[in-house]
C-alpha positions as CSV (number, residue, x, y, z in Angstrom):
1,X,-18.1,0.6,-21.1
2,X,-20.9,-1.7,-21.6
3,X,-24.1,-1.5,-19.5
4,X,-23.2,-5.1,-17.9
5,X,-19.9,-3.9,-16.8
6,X,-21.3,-0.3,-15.8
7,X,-24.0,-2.1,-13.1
8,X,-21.1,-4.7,-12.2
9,X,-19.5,-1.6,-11.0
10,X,-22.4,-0.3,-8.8
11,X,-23.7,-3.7,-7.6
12,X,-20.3,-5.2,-6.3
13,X,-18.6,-2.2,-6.0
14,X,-14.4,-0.7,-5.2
15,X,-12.0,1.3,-3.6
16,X,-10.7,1.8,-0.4
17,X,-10.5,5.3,-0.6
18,X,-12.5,6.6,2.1
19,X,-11.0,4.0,4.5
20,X,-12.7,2.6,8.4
21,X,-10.7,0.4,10.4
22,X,-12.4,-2.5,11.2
23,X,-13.9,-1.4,14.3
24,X,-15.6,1.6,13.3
25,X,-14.0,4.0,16.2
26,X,-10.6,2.6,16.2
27,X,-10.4,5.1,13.1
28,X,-12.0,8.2,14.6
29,X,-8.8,7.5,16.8
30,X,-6.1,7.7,14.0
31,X,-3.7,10.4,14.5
32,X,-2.2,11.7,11.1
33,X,1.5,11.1,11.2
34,X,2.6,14.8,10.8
35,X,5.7,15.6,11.9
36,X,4.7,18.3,13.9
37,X,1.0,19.2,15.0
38,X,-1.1,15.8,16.2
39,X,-4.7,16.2,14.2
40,X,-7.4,13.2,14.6
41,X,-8.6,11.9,11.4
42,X,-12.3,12.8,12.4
43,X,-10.9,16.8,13.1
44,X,-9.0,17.3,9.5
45,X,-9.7,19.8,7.7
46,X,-8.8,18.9,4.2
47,X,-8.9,15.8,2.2
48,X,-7.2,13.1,3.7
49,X,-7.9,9.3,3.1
50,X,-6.5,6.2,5.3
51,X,-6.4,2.9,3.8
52,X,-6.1,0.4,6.9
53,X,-4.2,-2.6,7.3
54,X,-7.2,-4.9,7.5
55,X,-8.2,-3.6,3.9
56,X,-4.9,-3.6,2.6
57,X,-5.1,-7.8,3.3
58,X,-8.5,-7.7,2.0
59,X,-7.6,-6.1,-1.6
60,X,-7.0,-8.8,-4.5
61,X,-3.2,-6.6,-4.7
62,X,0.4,-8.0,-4.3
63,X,2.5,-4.5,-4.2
64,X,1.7,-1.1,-3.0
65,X,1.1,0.1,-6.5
66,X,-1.6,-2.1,-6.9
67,X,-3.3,-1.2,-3.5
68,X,-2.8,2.7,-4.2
69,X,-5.3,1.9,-7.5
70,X,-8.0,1.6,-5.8
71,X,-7.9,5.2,-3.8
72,X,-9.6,8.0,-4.9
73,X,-7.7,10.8,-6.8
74,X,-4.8,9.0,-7.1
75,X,-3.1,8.1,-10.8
76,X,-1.2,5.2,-10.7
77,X,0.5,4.7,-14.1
78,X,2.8,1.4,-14.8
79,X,4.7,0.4,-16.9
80,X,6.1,-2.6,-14.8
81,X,3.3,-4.8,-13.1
82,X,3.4,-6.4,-10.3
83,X,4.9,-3.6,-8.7
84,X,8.4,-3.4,-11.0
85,X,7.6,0.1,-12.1
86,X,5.0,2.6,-11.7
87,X,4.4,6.7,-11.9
88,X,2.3,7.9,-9.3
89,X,0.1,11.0,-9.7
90,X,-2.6,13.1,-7.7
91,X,-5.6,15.0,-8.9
92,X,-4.0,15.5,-12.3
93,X,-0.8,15.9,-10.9
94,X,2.5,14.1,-12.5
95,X,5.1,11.9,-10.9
96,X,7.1,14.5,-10.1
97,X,4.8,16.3,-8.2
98,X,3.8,14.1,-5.8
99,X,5.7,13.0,-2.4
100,X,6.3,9.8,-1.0
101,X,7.1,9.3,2.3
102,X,7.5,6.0,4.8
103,X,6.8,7.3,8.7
104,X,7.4,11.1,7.6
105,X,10.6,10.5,6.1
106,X,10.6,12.0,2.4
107,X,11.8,9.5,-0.2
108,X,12.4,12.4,-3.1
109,X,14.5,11.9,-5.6
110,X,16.4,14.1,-6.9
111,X,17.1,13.0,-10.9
112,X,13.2,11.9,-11.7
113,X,10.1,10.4,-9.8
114,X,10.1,7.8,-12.0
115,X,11.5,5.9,-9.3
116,X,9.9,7.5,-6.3
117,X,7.9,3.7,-5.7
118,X,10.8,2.0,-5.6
119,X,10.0,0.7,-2.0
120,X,11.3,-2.4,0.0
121,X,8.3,-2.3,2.2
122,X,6.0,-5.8,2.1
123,X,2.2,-5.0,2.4
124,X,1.5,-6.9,5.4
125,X,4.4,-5.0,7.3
126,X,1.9,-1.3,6.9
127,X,-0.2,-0.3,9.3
128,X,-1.7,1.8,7.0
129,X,-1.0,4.5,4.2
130,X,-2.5,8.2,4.5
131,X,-2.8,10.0,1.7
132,X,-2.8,13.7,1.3
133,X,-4.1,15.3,-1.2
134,X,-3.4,19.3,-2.4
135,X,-0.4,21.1,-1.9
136,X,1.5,19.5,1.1
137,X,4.5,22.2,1.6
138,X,3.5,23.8,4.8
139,X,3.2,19.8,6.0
140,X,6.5,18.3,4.3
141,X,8.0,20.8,2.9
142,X,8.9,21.2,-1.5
143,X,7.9,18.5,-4.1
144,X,4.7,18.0,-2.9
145,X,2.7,20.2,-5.6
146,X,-0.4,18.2,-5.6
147,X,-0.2,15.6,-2.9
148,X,1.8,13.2,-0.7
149,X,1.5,9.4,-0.1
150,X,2.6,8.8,3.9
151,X,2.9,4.8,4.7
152,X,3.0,3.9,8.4
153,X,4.7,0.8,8.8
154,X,3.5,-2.0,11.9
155,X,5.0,-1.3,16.0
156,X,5.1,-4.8,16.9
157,X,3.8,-5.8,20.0
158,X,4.6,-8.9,20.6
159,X,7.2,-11.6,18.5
160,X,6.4,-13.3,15.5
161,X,7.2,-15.0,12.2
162,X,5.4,-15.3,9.2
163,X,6.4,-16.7,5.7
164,X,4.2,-16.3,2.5
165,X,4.3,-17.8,-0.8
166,X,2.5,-16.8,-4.0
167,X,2.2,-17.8,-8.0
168,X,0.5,-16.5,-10.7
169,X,-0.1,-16.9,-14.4
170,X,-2.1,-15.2,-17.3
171,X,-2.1,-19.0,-18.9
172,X,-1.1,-17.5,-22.2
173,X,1.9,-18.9,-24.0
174,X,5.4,-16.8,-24.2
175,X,5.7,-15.0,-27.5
176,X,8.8,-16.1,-29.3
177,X,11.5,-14.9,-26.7
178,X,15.1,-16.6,-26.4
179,X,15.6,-19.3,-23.6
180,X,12.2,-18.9,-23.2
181,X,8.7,-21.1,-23.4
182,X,5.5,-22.1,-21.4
183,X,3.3,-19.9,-20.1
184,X,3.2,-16.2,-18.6
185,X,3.8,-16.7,-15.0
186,X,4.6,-14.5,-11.7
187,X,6.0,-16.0,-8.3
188,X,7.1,-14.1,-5.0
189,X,8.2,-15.4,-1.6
190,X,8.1,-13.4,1.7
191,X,9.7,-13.6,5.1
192,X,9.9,-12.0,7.8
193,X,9.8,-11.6,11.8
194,X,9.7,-9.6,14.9
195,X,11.3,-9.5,17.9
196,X,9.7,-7.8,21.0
197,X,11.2,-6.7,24.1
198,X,9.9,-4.3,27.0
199,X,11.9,-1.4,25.7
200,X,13.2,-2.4,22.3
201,X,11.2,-3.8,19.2
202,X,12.6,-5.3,16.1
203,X,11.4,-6.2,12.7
204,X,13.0,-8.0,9.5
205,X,11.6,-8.3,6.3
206,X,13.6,-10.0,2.8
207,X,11.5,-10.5,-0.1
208,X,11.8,-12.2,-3.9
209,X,9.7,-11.6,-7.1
210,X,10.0,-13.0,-9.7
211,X,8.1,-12.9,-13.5
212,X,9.0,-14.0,-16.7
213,X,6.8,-11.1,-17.7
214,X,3.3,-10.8,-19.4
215,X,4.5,-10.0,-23.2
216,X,7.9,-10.2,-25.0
217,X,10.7,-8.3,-22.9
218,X,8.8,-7.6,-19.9
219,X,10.4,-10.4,-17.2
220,X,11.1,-9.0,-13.5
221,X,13.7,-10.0,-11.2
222,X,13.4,-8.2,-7.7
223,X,14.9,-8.3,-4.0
224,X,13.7,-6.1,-0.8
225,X,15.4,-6.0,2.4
226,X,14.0,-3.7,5.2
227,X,14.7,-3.5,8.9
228,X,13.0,-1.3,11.6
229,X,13.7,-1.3,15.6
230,X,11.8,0.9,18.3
231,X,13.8,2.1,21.6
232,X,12.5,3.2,24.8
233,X,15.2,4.9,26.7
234,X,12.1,6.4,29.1
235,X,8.3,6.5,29.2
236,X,8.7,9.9,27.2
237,X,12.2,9.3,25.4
238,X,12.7,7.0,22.0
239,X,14.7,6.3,19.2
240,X,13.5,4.8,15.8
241,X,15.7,3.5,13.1
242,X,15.2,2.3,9.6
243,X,16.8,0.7,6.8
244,X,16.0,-0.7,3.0
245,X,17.1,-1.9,0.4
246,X,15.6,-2.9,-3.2
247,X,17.0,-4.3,-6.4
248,X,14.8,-4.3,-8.9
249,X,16.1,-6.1,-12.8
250,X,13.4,-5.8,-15.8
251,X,12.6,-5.7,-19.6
252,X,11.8,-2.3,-20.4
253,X,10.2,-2.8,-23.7
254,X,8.3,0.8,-24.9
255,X,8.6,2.2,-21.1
256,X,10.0,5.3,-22.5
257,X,10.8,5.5,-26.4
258,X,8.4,2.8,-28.1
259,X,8.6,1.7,-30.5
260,X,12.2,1.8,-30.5
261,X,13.2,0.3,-27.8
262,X,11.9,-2.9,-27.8
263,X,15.0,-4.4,-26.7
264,X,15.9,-2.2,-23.6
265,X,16.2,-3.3,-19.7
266,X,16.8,-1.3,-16.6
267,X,18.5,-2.2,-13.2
268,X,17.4,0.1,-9.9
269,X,19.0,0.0,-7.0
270,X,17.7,2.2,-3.8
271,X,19.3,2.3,-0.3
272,X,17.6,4.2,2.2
273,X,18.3,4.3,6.1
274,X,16.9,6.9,8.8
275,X,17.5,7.5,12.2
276,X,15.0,9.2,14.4
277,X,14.2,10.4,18.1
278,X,11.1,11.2,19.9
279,X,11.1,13.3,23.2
280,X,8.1,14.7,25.1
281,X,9.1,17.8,28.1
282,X,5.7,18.7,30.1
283,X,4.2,21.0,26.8
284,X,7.4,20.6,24.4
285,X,7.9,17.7,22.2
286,X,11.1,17.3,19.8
287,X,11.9,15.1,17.2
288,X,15.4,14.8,15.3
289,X,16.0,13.1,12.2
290,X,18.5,12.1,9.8
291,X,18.0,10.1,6.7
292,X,19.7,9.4,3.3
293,X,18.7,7.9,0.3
294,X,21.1,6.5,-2.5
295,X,19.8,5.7,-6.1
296,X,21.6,3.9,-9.1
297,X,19.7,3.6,-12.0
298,X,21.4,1.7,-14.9
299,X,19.3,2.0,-18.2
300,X,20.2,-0.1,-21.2
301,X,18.5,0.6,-24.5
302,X,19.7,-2.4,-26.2
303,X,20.2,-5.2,-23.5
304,X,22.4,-7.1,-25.6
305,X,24.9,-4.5,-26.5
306,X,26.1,-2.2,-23.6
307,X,28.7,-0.6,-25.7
308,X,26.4,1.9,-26.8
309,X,22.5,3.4,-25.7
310,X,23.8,3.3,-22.1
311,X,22.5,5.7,-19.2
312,X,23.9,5.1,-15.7
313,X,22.9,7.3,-13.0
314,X,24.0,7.8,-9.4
315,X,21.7,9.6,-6.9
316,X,22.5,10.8,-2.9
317,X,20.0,12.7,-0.9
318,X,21.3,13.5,2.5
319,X,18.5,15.1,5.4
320,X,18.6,16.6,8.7
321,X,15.7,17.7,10.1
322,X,14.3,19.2,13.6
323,X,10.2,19.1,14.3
324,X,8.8,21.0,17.5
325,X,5.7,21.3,19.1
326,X,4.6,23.3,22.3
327,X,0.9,23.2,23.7
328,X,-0.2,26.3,25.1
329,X,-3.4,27.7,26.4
330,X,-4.5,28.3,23.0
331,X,-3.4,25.4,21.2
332,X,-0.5,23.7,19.8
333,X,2.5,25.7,17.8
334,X,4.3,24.0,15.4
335,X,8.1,24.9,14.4
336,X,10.4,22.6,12.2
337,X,13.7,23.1,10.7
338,X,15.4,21.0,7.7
339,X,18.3,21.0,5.3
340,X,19.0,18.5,2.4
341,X,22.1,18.1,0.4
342,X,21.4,16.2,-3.3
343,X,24.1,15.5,-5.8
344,X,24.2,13.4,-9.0
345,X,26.8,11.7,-10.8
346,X,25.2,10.8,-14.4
347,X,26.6,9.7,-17.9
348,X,24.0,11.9,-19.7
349,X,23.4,14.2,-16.7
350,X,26.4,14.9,-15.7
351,X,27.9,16.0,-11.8
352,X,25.7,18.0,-9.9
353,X,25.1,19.3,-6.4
354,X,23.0,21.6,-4.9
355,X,21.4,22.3,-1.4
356,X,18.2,23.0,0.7
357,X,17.1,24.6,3.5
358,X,13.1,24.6,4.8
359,X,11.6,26.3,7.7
360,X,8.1,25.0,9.3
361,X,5.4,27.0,11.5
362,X,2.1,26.6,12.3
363,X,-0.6,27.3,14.3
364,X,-3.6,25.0,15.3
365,X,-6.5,25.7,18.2
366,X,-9.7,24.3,19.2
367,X,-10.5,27.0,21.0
368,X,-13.7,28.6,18.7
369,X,-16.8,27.2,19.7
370,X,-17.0,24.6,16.9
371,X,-13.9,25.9,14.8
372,X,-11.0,24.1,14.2
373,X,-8.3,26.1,12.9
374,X,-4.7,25.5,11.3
375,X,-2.9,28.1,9.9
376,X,1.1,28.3,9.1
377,X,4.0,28.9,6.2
378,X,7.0,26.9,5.3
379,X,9.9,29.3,4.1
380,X,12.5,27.8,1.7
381,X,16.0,28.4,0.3
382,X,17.3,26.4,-3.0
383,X,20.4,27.1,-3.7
384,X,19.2,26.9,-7.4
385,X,16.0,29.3,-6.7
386,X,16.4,31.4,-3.8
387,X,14.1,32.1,-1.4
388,X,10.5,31.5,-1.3
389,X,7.3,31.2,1.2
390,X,4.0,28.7,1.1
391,X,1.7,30.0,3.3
392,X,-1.8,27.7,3.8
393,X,-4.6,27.8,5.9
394,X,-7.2,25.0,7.1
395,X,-10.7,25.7,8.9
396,X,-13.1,23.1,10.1
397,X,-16.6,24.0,11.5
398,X,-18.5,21.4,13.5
399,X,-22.0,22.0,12.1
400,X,-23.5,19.3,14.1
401,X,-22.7,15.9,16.0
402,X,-22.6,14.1,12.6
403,X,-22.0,17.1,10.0
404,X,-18.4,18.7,9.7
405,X,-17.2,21.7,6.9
406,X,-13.8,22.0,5.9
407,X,-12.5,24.7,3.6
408,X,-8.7,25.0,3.1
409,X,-6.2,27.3,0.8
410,X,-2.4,26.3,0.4
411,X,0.5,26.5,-1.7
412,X,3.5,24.4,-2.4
413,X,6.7,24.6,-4.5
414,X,8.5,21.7,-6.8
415,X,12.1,22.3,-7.7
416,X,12.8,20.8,-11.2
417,X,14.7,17.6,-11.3
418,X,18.7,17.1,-12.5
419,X,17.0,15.5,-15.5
420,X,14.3,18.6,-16.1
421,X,17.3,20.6,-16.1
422,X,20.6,18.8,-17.3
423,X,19.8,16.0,-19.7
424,X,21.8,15.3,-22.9
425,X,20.0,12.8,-24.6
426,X,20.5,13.9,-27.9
427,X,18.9,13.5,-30.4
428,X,15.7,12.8,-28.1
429,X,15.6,15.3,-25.0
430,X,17.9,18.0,-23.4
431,X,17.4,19.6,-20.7
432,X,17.2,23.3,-19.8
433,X,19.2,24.8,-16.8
434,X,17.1,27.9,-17.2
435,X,13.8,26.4,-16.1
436,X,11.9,28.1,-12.6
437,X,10.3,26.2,-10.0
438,X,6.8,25.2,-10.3
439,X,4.6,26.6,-7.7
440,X,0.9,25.6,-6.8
441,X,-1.9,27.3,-5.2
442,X,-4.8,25.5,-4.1
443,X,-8.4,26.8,-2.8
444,X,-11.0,23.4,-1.1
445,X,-14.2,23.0,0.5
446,X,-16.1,20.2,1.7
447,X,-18.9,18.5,3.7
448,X,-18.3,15.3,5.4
449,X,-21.1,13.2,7.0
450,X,-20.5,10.4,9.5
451,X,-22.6,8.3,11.7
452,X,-21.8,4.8,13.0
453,X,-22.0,2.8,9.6
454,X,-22.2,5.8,7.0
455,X,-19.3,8.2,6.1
456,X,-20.1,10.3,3.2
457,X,-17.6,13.2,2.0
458,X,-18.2,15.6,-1.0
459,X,-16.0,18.6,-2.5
460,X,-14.4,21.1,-4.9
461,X,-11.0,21.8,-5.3
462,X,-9.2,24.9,-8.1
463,X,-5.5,24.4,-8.0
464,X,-3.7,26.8,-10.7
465,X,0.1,25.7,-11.0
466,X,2.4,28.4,-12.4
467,X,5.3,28.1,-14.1
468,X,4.1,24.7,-15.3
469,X,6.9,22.5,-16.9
470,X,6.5,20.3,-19.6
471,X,8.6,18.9,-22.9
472,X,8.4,20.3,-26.3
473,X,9.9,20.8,-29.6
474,X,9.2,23.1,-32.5
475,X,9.7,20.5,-35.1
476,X,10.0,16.3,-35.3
477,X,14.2,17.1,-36.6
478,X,15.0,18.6,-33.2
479,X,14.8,16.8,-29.1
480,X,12.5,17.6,-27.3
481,X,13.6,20.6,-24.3
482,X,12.1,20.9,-21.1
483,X,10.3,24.0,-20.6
484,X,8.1,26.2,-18.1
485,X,4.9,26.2,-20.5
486,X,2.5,28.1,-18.6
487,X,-0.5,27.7,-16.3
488,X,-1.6,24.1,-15.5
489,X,-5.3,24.8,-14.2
490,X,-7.7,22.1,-12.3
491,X,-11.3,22.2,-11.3
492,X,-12.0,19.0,-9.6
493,X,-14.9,17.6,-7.9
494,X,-14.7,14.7,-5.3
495,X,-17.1,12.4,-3.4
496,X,-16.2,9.6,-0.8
497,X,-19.0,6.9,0.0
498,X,-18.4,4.1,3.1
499,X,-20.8,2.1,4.5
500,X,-20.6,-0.7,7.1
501,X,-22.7,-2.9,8.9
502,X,-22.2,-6.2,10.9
503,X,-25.0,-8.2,9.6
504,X,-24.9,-10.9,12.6
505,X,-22.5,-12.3,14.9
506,X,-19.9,-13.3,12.3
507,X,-20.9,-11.6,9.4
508,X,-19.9,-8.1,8.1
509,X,-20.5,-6.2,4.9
510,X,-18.2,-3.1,3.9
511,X,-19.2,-1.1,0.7
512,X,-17.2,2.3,-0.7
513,X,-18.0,4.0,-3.4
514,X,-16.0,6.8,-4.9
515,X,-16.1,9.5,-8.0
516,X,-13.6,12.0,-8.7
517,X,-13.8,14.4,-11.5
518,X,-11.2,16.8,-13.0
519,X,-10.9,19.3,-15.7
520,X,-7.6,20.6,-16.2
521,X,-6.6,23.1,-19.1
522,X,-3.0,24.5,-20.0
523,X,-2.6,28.2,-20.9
524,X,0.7,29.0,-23.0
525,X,1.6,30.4,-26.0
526,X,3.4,27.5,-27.2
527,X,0.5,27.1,-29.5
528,X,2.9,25.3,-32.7
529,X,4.8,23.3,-31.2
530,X,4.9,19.5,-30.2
531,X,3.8,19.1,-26.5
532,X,5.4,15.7,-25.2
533,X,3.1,15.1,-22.3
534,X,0.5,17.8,-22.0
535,X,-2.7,16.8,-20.6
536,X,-2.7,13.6,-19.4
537,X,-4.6,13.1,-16.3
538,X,-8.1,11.6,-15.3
539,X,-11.1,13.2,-16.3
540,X,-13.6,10.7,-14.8
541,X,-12.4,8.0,-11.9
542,X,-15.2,5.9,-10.4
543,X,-14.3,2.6,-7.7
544,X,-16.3,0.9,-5.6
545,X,-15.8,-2.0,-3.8
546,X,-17.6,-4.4,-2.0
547,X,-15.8,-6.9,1.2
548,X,-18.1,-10.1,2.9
549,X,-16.8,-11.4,5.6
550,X,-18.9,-15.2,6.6
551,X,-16.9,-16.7,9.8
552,X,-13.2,-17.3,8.1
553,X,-14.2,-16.3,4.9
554,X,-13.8,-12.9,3.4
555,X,-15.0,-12.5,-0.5
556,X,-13.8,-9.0,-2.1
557,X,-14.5,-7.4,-5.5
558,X,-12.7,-4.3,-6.4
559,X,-13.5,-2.7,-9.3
560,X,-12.5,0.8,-11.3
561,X,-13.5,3.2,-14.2
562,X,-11.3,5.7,-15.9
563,X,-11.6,7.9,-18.4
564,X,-8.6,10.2,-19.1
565,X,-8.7,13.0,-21.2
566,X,-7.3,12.0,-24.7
567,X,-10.6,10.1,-24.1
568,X,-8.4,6.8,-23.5
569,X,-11.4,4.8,-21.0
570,X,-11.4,1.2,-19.9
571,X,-12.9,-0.8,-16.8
572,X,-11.0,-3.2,-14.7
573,X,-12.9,-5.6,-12.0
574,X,-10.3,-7.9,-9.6
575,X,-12.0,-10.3,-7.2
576,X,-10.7,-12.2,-4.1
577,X,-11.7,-15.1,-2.0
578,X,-9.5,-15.4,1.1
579,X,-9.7,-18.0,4.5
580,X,-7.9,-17.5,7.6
581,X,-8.2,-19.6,10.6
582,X,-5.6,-19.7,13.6
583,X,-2.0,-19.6,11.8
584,X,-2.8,-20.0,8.3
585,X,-4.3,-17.6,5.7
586,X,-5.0,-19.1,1.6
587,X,-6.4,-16.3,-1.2
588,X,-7.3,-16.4,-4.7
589,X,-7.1,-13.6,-7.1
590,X,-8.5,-12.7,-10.5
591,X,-7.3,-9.7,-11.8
592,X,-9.0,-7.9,-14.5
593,X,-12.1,-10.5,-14.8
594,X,-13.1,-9.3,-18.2
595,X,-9.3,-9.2,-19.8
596,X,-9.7,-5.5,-20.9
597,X,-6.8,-4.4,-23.1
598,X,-5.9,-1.3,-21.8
599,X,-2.3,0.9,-21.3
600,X,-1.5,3.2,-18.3
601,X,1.7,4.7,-19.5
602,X,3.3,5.2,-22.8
603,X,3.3,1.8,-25.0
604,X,2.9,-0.7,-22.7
605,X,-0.5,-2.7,-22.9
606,X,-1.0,-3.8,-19.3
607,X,-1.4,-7.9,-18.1
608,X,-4.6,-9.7,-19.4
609,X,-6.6,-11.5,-17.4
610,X,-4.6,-13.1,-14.1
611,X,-5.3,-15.7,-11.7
612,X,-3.0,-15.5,-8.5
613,X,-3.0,-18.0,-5.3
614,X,-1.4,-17.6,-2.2
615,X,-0.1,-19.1,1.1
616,X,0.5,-17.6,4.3
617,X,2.1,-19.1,7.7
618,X,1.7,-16.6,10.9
619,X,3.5,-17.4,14.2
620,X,2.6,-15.3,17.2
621,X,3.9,-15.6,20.6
């Protein structure tokens, strides 16, 4: 990176990792959406970050995988932009080992997490997203090895509408593509609404995307639907439903077997629907929930023959769960129950089914003079893998008004997927019904520092996942097998930097800064033969960003660093100007000022540089 870019990091500065509301207490007031124990964002004990919805609307980003760049410790791979497709890691972690969840309700899926951000949710319809980082069992339960990714969606309090337009273009001409000329180009429209009574809420949300892509064979065609209602049956009694729906059509060119398939296109389809109560009895509260996700993934290696290089894939994942809490004298237990039914019915997979069942407790008191403690264990049963326990333990001290230590130890499980396990892909990659469950253990400590406009976090973090699993082959004339191929070790080091000051009546400057380090090393004895991923994680991730707000005008840079370890680096900067007065809101984007060439996943080189504008109409009664 040149020294030009390097300072135009540090002087204008990224990422929302660290995140403040815009009134600096209204997120010392932020209760983490567990499902169980309520823990204040300034009382956690591990690392937690909160990107807020005023930040979210600040960021020069368009889908949640472009906002979730910009937080610290968090991967985000794609091979789709703007938002068509994306793996999602944590701390080194890989996109099967991270959970994604909307309001606590876990969106795994069962044959890969290649698909685990396929999400109908619009950005201006989150309240904010919490992300978790470590091993997250003893919270929500298997699958989340290294970390989970919780977005908490808007209550609305009153009714509105809102509709939003936006277009984009890299201004660079269309390589030589069928039916196609002009110019690179991306467009989206967005509606939505709310209707608010005294005991019942309602939101509706339908969104289009379209691209004709950003190189040959890359176009996107996309839908989301979601709904979401509120009920109060009684000051302490309510019921919460939810519903989505996303279609998501695209050129898949080198996504997952460049150079080869140049020609290939995929077709996702995700239903999702949950159905939830709340009840509070003098020291007991209870929550029920059932949700179900369905998945059809149609991959077509050559797009214009479907007679042959066909994989079609069909996905349930069916959830019943029961969280408890009961306050005593000595602080607040935690109990939670949960069983999932998966099945798959695949042309290279094949028909399978298998079951889950979880149990939650934990323990958290207040009651040691400056101590905060949370201790607890989630036991599970696979019908695959038997039974297994994650304990984990979190301690926070209260040095002083403005000094807080955490240090926290957990573990967490992740059940190989159908594909890890079934696949028949011959002659590229099989899978292996023999392969264990991976399993992580995780040891964290940390300072934190906070005043009214300075928050400052620091830590180290040794995670050592057994049983890693990984593709290889002994030779280039035979696929490539799934396999658990050791010990997947991670030192990492983390620090968190936010600082906010109103400058005069309506003026305000926010700056974060973030770094987060990782070495990560693979024992195995698999020393001759052909690893397909291996190490592929971030060595070096630095953002910073910079947000001015002058009366109606907010101007944002947002800028990040990576260096992963095959020694891949590059440096991205994005820029937005934005106005809002009374109903009305206009932005302009530049993403990646400098047009860096860079990938994030397999073959695909990523969009040059893009210039975005956008509209948005806000009714409130």
């Amino acid at each position: 990176m040149s020294s030009t870019k390097f300072l135009f990091l540090f002087a204008l500065a990224p990422s929302y990792l660290f995140a403040q509301e815009t009134d600096t207490t209204r997120i010392h007031e932020v209760i983490i959406q567990e499902n169980r124990l309520q823990i204040p964002f300034d009382q956690r004990n591990r690392n937690i970050q909160i990107i807020s919805q005023e930040e979210i609307q600040q960021l020069p980003s368009h889908s949640l995988n472009e906002v979730l760049r910009y937080a610290a410790g968090v991967d985000i791979r794609q091979r789709g932009p703007f938002g068509t497709q994306a793996d999602i890691g944590i701390d080194g972690g890989s996109f099967d080992q991270t959970l994604i969840l909307i309001n606590g309700v876990k969106l795994s899926d069962p044959q890969t997490g290649h698909h685990m951000l396929n999400l109908p949710i619009a950005l201006s319809e989150i309240q904010r997203i919490e992300i978790l980082r470590g091993p997250v069992s003893r919270i929500y339960g298997i699958n989340g090895l290294t970390g989970a990714v919780n977005i908490v969606t808007k209550q609305p309090e009153s009714h509105q509408v809102f509709v939003q337009l936006n277009g984009g273009s890299s201004f660079k001409k269309v390589e030589e593509e069928a039916g196609k000329d002009g110019m690179y180009y991306s467009n989206s429209l967005q509606l939505g609404g709310s209707f608010v009574k005294e005991k019942h809420q309602h939101q509706l949300f339908f969104g289009k995307e379209y691209s004709n892509g950003q190189r040959y064979n890359s176009s996107s065609d996309n839908e989301k639907l979601y709904y979401q209602n509120g009920i109060q049956f009684a000051p302490d009694h309510n019921l919460q439903m939810m519903a989505g729906y996303i279609h998501n059509s695209f050129g898949a060119n080198g996504y997952y077997a460049a150079p080869g398939d140049k020609e290939s296109h995929e077709v996702v389809e995700t239903v999702f629907s949950s159905i939830s109560s709340h009840h509070q009895f003098k020291r007991w509260y209870l929550s029920p929930r059932i949700s179900h996700r369905y998945n059809e993934d149609d991959y077509r290696y050559y797009r214009n023959d479907l007679s042959k290089g066909r994989s079609k894939h069909y996905t349930h994942s069916l959830t019943g769960e029961l969280h408890a809490r009961y306050q005593t004298n000595l602080g607040d237990l935690g109990l939670g129950a949960e069983a999932r039914y998966e099945d798959i019915s695949s042309s290279n997979i094949g028909k399978h089914t298998r079951e889950n069942f979880g149990f939650f407790t934990e323990f958290r008191t207040t009651k040691f003079k400056r101590f905060d403690i949370n201790v607890g264990a989630y036991l599970n049963y696979n019908s695959d893998y038997d039974w297994e326990i994650f304990p984990g333990i979190d301690v926070g001290y209260q040095a002083t008004d403005h000094i807080r230590i955490a240090v926290n130890s957990g573990t967490s499980q992740r059940i190989p997927t159908f594909t890890d396990l079934y696949l028949n892909q011959r002659p590229g990659n099989i899978g292996n019904p023999a392969l264990k469950s991976e399993s992580a253990w995780q040891n964290e400590a940390s300072i934190q520092y906070q005043n009214n406009n300075l928050s400052l976090q620091a830590g180290y973090f040794y995670r050592d996942i057994s049983r890693f699993i990984d593709w290889l082959r002994e030779s280039t004339d035979v696929p490539y097998q799934a396999q658990n191929l050791g010990n997947n070790k991670t030192h990492g080091v983390f620090t968190n930097l936010s600082y906010k000051r109103r400058l005069a009546e309506q003026q305000q400057l926010h700056f974060n800064l973030a770094y987060t380090y990782l070495n990560p090393s693979i024992i195995n004895d698999y020393k001759n033969s052909i690893i397909k991923y291996g190490i592929e994680s971030l060595n070096h991730q630095v953002q910073g960003s910079v947000s001015y707000t002058l009366h109606n005008w907010t101007f944002t840079s947002a800028n990040r660093w990576l260096e992963r370890s095959s020694a891949n680096h590059y440096f991205i900067a994005d820029f937005r100007l934005a106005y809002h007065k009374n109903k009305y809101s206009v932005f302009a984007d530049i993403q990646n000022i400098f047009d860096a060439s860079y990938m994030e996943a397999g073959a695909v080189p990523m969009p040059s540089r893009w210039v975005n504008l956008g509209l948005r109409y806000q009714w409130t009664k």
